[in-house]
C-alpha positions as CSV (number, residue, x, y, z in Angstrom):
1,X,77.0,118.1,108.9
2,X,78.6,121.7,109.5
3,X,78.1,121.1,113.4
4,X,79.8,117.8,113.1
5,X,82.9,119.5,111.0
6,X,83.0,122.3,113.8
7,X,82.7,119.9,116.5
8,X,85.7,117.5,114.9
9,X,87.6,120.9,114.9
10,X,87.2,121.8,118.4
11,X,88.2,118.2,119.5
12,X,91.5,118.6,117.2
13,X,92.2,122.1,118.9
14,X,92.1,120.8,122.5
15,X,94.1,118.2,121.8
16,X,96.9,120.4,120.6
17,X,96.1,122.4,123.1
18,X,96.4,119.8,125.5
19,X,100.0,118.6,124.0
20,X,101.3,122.2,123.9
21,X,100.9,122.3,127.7
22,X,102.3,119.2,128.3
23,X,105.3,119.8,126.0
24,X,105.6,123.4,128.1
25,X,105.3,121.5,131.3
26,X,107.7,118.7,130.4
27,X,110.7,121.3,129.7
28,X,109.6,122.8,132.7
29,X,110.2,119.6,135.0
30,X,113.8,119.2,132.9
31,X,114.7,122.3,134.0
32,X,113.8,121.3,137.4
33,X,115.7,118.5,137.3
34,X,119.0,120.2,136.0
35,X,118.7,118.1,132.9
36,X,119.3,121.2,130.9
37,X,120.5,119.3,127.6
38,X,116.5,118.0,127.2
39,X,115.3,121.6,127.2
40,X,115.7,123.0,124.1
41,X,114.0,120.3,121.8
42,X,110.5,120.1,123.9
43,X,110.5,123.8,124.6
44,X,111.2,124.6,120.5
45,X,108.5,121.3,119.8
46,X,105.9,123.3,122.5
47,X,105.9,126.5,120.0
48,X,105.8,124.3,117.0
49,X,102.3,122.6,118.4
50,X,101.4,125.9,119.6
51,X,101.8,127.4,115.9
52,X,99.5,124.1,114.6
53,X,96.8,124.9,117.2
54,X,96.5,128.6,116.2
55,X,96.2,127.4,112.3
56,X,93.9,125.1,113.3
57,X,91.7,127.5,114.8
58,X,92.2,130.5,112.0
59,X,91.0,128.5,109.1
60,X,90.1,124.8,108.6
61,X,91.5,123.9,105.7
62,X,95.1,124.0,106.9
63,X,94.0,120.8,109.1
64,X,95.8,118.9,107.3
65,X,99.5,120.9,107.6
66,X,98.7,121.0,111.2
67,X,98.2,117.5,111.2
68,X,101.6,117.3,109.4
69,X,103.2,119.4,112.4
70,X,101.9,117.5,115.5
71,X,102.8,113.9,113.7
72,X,106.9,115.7,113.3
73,X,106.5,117.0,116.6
74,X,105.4,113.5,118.1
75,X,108.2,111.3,116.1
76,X,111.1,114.5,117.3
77,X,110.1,113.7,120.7
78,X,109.8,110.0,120.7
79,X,113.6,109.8,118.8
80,X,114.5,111.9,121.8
81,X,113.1,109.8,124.8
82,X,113.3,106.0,123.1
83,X,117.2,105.7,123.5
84,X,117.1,106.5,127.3
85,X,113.9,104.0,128.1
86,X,114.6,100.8,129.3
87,X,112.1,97.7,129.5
88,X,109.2,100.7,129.0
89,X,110.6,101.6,125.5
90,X,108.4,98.3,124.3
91,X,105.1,100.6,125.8
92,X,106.5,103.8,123.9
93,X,106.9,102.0,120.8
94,X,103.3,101.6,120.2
95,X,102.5,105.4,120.5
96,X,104.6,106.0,116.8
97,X,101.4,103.8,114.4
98,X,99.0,105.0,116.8
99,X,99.9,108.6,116.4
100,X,100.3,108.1,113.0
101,X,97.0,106.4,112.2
102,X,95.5,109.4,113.6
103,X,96.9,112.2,112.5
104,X,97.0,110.4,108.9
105,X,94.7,108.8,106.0
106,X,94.8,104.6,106.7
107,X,96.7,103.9,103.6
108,X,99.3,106.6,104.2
109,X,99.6,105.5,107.7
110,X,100.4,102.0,106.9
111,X,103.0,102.8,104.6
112,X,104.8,105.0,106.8
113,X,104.6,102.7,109.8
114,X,106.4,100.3,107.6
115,X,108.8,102.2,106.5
116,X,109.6,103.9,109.5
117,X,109.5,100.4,111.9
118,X,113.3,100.2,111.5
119,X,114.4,103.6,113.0
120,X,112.2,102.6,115.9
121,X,113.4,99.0,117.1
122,X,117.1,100.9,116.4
123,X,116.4,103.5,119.2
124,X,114.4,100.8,121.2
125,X,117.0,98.6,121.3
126,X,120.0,98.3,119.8
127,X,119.8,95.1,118.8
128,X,117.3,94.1,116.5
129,X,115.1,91.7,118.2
130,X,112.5,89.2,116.9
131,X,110.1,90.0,119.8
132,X,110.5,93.4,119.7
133,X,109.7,93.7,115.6
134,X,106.5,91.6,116.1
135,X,105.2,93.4,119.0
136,X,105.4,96.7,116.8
137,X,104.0,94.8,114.0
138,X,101.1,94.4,116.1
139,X,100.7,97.2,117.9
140,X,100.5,98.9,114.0
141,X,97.6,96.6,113.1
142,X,95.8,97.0,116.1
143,X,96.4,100.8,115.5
144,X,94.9,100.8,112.1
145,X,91.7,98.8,113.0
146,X,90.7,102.1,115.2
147,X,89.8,104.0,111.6
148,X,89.0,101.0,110.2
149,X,86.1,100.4,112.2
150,X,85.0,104.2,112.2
151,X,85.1,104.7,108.5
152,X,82.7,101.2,108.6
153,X,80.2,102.5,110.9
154,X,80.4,105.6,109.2
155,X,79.2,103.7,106.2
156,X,76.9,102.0,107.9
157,X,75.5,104.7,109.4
158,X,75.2,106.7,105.8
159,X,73.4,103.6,104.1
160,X,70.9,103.9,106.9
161,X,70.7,107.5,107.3
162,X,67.5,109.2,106.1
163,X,68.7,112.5,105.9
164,X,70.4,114.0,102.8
165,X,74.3,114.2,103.7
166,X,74.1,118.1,102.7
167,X,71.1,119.6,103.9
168,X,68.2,119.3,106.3
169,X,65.7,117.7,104.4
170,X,65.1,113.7,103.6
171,X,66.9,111.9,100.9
172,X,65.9,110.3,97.5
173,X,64.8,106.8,98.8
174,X,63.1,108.0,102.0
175,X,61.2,110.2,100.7
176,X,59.5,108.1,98.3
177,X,59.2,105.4,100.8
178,X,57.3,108.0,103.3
179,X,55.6,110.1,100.5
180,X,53.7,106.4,99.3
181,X,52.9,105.6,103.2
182,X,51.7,109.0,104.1
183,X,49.5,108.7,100.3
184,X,48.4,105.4,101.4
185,X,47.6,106.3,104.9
186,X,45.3,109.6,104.2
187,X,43.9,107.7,101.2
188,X,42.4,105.1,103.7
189,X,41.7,107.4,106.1
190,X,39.5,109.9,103.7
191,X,41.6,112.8,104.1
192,X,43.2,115.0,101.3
193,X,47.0,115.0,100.3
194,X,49.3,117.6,98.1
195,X,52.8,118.0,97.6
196,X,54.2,120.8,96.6
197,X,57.3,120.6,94.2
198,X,60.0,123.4,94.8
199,X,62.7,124.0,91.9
200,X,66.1,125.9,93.0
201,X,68.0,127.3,90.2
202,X,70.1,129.2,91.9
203,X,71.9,125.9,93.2
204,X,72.7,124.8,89.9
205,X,75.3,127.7,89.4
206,X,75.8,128.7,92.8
207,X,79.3,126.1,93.0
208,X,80.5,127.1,89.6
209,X,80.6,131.0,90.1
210,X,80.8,131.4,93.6
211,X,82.0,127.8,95.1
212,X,81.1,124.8,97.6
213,X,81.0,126.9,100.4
214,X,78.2,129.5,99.0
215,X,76.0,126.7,97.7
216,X,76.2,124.6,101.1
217,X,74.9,128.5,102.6
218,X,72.5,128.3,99.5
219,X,71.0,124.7,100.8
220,X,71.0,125.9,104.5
221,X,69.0,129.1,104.5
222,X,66.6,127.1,101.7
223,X,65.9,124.4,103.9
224,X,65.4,126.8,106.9
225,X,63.0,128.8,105.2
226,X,60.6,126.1,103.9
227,X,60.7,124.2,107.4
228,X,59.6,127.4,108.9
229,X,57.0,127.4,106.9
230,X,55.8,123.8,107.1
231,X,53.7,121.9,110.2
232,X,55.6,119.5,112.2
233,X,53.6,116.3,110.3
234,X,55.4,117.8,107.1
235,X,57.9,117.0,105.8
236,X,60.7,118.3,103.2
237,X,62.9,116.1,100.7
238,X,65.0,115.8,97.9
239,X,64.0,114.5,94.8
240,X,66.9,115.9,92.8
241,X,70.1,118.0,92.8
242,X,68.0,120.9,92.9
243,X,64.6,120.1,93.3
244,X,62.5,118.9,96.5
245,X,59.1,117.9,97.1
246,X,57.2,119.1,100.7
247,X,54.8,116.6,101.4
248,X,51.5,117.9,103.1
249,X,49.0,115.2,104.5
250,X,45.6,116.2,105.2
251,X,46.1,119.5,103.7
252,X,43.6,120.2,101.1
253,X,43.9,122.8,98.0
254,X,43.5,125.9,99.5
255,X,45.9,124.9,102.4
256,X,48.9,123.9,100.1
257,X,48.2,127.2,98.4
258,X,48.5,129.0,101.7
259,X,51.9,127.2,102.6
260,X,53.2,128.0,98.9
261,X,52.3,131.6,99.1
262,X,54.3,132.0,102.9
263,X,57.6,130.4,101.3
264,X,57.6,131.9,98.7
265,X,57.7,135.2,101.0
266,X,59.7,133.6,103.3
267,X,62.2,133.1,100.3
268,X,61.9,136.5,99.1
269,X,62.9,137.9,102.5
270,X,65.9,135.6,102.9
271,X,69.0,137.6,101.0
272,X,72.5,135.9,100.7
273,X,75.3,137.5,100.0
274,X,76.8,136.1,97.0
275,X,73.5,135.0,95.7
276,X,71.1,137.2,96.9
277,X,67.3,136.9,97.4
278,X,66.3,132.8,97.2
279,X,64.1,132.3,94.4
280,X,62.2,129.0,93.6
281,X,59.8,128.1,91.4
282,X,56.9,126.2,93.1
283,X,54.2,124.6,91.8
284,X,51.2,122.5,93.7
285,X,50.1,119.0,93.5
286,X,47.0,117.6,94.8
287,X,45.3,114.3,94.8
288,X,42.2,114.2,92.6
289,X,39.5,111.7,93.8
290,X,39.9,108.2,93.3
291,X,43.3,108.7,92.0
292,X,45.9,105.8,92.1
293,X,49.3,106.1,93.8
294,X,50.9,105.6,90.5
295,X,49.2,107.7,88.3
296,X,50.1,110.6,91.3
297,X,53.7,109.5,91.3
298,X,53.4,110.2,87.6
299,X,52.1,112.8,87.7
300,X,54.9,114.5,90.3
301,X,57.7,113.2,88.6
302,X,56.5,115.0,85.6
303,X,56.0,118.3,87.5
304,X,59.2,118.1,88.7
305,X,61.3,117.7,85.2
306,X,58.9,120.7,83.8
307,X,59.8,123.0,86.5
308,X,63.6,122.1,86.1
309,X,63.0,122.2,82.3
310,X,64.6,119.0,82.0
């Protein structure tokens, strides 16, 4: 999830990037033209997307007021070429909702494209034509169906997803669904099965005193740790807000006991800053013979509220 926020980032910064340069190089061809009264609003807009590229890149959260910047800088330079385009002003007039759309949250978008569709047809044409006003009309709806359509295979994608959205393990629902396969499977197949259940109380406070971005640390180096520790046929997920089961097939007593004793070392060795060492309380679950899946379901479930205390 961090990679796709960083990659997001990098995507918004060449794009600025990009439209810095061609802001630079469009003053540049007015003043090779002798059109020197077109100079001074692209050159002044180049700095302005310059400025939103360099916040960009210094911290993330002021996406959004660069956002803010390019969308001014876009609409400045659109009122400035609209009035002298001809029977191309119709192509140009689709580039305010798009713009907008994407620099903008869909409902905000919308609203502005609405109220902002006048002041285009006026510098489009100066007569207000039928036509014109539906072809913008559509060119806004066509717009908006680009985030509509991410935003539903986003969702799409996160109902299918077996991952937990903020960490590298598997979510609630998976898990079960593999932990009960991978019972039923070595349970058929005569081999011996343990879980081991791993309580984090350090995430519980970790937002509260130090914030979002030291418990999302918190979950990575966590995760890290126990998957270090773990075979590639295991597997780590989350049963709760701060508790997670690692599912060992074919691992009998003493192995789970082994895994346990290298995370808890390899937990012990892992120092955050605001938090400082990881520290987990594990405890070890193995199938006893004959056992049913729901009496070992049980019987997790239970280990797990004990060792949150819940």
């Amino acid at each position: 999830m961090a990679d796709d926020n960083r990659n997001h980032t990098a995507r918004i910064v060449v794009a600025y990037a990009i439209s810095t340069l061609l802001l630079g190089g469009y003053s540049i061809w007015r003043y090779l033209m002798g059109d020197y009264n077109r100079i001074l609003l692209p050159a002044s807009l180049a700095l302005v997307m310059l400025v939103a590229c360099l916040m960009c890149i210094a911290r993330a959260s002021q996406a959004r007021l660069s956002a803010y910047l390019a969308l001014i800088v876009g609409y400045l330079m659109l009122a400035l070429e609209l009035p002298w385009l001809d029977e191309s002003g119709i192509m140009w007039l689709g580039f305010a909702p798009l713009l907008t759309v994407l620099l903008l949250p869909l409902a905000s978008a919308m609203l502005l494209n609405l109220l902002l569709a006048p002041v285009w047809l006026l510098l489009s044409d100066s007569q207000l034509d039928v036509h014109l006003a539906l072809s913008y009309v559509a060119m806004a709806l066509v717009a908006a169906l680009v985030p509509w359509e991410q935003r539903r295979q986003q969702a799409l994608l996160d109902a299918t997803n077996p991952r937990d959205p903020h960490c590298n393990a598997l979510a609630r629902e998976a898990l079960h669904e593999l932990l009960a396969s991978e019972y039923q499977r070595t349970q058929f197949l005569g081999q011996p099965f343990a879980v081991l259940t791993l309580h984090l109380p350090q995430l519980e406070m970790a937002s509260e005193q130090f914030g979002n971005r030291a418990r999302q640390s918190l979950l990575d180096a966590f995760c890290l740790a126990v998957n270090r520790c773990s075979r590639r046929h295991d597997f780590l997920g989350r049963q709760g807000t701060s508790t997670f089961w690692l599912v060992l097939p074919d691992t009998s007593q003493s192995g789970a006991q082994m895994v346990q004793q290298r995370i808890e070392q390899a937990l012990e060795t892992t120092v955050l800053v605001d938090t400082g060492p990881l520290r987990a309380a594990i405890a070890h679950c193995q199938r006893l013979p004959g056992e049913s899946w729901p009496r070992f379901e049980q019987r997790l479930l239970t280990m797990a509220r004990h060792l949150s205390g819940s």
